[in-house]
C-alpha positions in Angstrom: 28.5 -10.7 -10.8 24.5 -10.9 -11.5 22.1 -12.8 -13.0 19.3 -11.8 -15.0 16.2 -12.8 -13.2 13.0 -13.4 -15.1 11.5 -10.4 -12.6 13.6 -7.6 -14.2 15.8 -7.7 -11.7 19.5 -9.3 -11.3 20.5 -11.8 -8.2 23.8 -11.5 -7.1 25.9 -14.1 -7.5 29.9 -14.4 -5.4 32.9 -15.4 -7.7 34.0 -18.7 -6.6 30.3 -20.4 -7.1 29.5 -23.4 -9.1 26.6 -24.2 -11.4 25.1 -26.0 -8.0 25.5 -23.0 -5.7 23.6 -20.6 -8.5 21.3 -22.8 -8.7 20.1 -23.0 -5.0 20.9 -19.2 -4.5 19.0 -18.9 -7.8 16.1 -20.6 -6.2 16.2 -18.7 -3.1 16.4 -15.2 -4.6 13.4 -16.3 -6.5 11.5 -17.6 -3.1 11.8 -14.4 -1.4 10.3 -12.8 -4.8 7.7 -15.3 -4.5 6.8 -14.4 -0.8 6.4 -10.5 -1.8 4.6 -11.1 -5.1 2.7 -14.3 -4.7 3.1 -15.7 -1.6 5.3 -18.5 -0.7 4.8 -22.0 1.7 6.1 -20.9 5.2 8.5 -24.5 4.8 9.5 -24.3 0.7 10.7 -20.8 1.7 13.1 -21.5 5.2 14.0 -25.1 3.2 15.5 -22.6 0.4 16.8 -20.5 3.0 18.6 -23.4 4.6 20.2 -24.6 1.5 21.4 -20.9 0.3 23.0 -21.1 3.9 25.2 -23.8 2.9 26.2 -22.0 -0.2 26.4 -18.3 2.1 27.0 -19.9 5.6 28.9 -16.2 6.4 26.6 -13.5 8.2 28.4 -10.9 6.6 28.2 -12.2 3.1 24.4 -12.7 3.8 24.2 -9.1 4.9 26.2 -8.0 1.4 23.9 -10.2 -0.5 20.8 -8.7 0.9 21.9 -5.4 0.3 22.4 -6.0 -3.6 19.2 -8.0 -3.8 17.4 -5.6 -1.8 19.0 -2.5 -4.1 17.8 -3.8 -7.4 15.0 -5.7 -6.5 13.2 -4.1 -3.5 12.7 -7.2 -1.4 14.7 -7.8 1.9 15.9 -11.1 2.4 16.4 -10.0 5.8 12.9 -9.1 6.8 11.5 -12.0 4.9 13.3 -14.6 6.5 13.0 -13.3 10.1 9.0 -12.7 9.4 8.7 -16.6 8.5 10.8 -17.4 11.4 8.6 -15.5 14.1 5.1 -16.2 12.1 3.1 -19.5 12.6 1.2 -19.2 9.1 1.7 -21.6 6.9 1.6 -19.0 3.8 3.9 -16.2 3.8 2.8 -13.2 1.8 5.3 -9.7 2.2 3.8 -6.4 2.0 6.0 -4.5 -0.1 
């Protein structure tokens, strides 16, 4: 299933989530939009990250989820997060 984002683009969403876990995946889909399109706090973005890892604590369903976000939206979840995990900046801002 997806969801609509207000970017044009659909988040993915797993069956078996509640109105709670779309809403923190929601949230984090729209962070890593934020860090290729505004630019995003270093700490907002990994706090998101750490709360979609409760809802998605699976690698593998990570890696499927990244793969549909990336398809329809262009922005790696993957590259995002590791960037903001390596950098020391307090802004994160992805080239696309």
């Amino acid at each position: 299933m997806m969801i609509q984002s207000d970017k044009n683009f659909a988040y993915p969403i797993l069956p078996g989530w509640d109105k709670t876990d779309i809403i923190m995946t929601s949230k984090f889909y729209s962070a890593i939009a934020n860090a290729y399109e505004i630019g995003i706090d270093r700490q907002d973005l990994l706090e998101s990250y750490a709360a979609f890892k409760t809802v998605v604590p699976s690698k593998s369903e990570e890696k499927q989820i990244g793969r549909e976000f990336e398809k329809d939206s262009g922005y790696s979840i993957y590259k995002t997060i590791k960037f903001a995990h390596q950098t020391t900046s307090q802004r994160i801002k992805m080239e696309s």
